[in-house]
N, C-alpha and C positions, 0 to 999 in steps of 0.2 A: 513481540508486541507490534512491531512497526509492519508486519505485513497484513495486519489485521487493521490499520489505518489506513492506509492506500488501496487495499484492496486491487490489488494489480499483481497476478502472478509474477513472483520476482521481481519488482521494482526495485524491493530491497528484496535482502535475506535474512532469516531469521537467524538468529543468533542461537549460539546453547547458553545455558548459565555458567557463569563465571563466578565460583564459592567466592565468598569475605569473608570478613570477620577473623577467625581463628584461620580459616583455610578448613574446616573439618566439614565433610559433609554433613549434611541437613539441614546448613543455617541459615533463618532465615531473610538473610540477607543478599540478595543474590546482582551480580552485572551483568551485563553483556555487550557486544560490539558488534558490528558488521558493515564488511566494506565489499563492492559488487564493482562491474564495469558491465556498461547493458549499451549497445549501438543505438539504443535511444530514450529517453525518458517520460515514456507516455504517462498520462494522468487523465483518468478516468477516457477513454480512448484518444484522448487529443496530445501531440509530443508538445510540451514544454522545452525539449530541447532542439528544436527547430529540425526533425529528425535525422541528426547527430550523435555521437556516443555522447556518455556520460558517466561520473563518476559518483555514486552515490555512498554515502556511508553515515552511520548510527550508532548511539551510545544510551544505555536503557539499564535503570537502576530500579528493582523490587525489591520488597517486604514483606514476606508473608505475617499477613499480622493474625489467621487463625489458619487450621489447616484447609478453610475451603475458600479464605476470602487476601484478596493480595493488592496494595498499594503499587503503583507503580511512576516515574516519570522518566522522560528521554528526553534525546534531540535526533535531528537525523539531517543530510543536507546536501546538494544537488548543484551542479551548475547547472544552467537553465540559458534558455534563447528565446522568451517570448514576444516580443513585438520589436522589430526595425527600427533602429532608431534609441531605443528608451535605451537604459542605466542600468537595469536588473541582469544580472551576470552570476547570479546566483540563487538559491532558494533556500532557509532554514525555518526547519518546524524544530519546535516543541512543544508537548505532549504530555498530559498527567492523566493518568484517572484509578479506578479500582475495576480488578475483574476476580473467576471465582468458579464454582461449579457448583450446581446445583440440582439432587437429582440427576446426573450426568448432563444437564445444561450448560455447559460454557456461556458465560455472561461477560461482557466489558459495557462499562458506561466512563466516559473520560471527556477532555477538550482538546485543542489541538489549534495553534496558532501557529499560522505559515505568514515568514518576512520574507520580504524579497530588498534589501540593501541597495540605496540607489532608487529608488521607484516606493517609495513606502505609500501609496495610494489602491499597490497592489496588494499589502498587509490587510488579512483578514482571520477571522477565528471560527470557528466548530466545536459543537459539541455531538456526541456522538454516541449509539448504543449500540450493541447488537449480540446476536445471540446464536449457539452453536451447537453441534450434537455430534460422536462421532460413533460410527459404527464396528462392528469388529464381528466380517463373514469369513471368519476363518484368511486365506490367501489374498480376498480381498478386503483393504483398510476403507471407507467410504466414509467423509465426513461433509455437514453443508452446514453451513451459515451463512446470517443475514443482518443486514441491519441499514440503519439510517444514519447520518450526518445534518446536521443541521446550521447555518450561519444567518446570523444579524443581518449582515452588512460584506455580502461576496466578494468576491478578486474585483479590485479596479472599483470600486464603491456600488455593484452594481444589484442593492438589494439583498430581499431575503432569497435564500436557497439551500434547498434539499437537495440530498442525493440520496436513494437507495437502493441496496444492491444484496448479491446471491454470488457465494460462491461454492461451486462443487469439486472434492476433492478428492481420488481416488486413490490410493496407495495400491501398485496392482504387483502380482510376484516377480520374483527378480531372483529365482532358483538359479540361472544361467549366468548371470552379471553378478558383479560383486558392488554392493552397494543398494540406494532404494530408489524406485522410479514411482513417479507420480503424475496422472494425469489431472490437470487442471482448466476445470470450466468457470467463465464467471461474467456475469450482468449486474448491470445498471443503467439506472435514471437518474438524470442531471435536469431540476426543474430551476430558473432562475429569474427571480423578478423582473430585474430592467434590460431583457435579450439584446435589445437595440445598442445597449453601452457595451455590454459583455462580448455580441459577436457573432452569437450563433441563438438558434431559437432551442425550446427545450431538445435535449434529444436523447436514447441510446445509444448506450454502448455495451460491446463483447469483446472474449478474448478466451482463448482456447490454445492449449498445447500441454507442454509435458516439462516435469523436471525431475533432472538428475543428481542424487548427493551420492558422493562419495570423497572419502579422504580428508573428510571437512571440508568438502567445495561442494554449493550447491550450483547446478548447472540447468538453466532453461532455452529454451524456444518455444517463444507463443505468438500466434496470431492476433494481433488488434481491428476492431473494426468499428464506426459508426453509422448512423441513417442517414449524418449530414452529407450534403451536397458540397463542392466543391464554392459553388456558389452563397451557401449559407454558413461558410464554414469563413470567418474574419474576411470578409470581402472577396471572396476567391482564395485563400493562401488552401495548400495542399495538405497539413498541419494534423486535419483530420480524416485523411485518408487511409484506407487499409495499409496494414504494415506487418511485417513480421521481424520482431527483435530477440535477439539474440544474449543472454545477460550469464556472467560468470561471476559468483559471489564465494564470499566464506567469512564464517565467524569469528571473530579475533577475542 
């Protein structure tokens, strides 16, 4: 669920489900957990963690309440480094919503409210949709999805604001290797009322590379990148410059 929030190749890691209930397979009760170490903590192309490693990890509980339609909520949580100066030394979301398949449509609609502890000015909320499809060419797995995010009242009080974004995902053969490799593409747009409080004017961003699972570890490196200028980007900080991170997870 959580990487379908962030939309950031391996920010987190997806987790498998973890039975309840009786412990018997099928039930509709299902957890799971995931904990990553990534050299930086990018969010939506910008690091959060002043780019620095980071420790990110999640805890995400479902319900299947019919066989196509499924409740879910989490948490998930970060140390972070964003502004000189301030209190925030950490970042925690939680996150509810329902998602589902339809006609082989993957669907999510949910919210998602990120604290940041020490700085609660930077406390903000989303709600969120989006929607997916995946393919099946034989050798090659292809899926994409898309969707929007939506807030009231953005990071640091700075208005309304959209984000919406595409990601593309390839599953490609792995006869030689043991385990599965996946190439991963993925954009967005970050539009935001009051830019002059926030920091940066609207912009793009991308991020492109590959991940590897095996053993229960998923393993990536992907490229970040934005339009912003150094100069446009929080008074000169570098924050939003290309980067390439490096992030090793696994499900618990």
């Amino acid at each position: 669920m959580k990487t379908i929030i962030k939309y950031a190749a391996l920010a987190t890691v997806a987790a498998s489900p973890l039975v309840l209930a009786d412990g018997h397979e099928g039930s509709r009760l299902e957890a799971s957990g995931n904990i990553a170490f990534t050299t930086d903590y990018v969010f939506r192309g910008i690091s959060r963690s002043d780019s620095r490693m980071a420790v990110l990890g999640g805890l995400d509980l479902g319900y299947a309440i019919t066989d196509a339609v499924s409740v879910y909520v989490g948490s998930w949580g970060s140390n972070v480094d964003i502004n000189k100066g301030d209190n925030a030394s950490a970042e925690f979301n939680v996150f509810g919503g329902l998602n589902g398949n339809v006609l082989g449509i993957d669907w999510d609609l949910g919210g998602l409210g990120y604290f940041f502890p020490g700085e609660h000015d930077y406390d903000y909320q989303e709600v969120y949709g989006s929607l997916g499809h995946s393919f099946n060419l034989g050798a090659v797995q292809p899926s994409i999805s898309a969707g929007v995010n939506f807030s009231p009242d953005n990071f640091n009080e700075t208005g309304d604001a959209f984000y919406g974004w595409t990601n593309i995902d390839i599953g490609l053969p792995s006869n030689y290797i043991p385990g599965d490799l996946t190439l991963n593409m993925h954009g967005g747009r970050q539009w935001i009322q009051d830019n002059a409080k926030f920091g940066t004017p609207d912009y793009w961003e991308w991020s492109a590379g590959m991940t590897y699972t095996v053993l229960g570890f998923d393993m990536g490196v992907h490229y970040h990148d934005t339009e912003l200028s150094e100069n446009e980007c929080f008074s000169g900080r570098s924050i939003c410059d290309t980067r390439v991170v490096a992030t090793v997870g696994r499900a618990l």
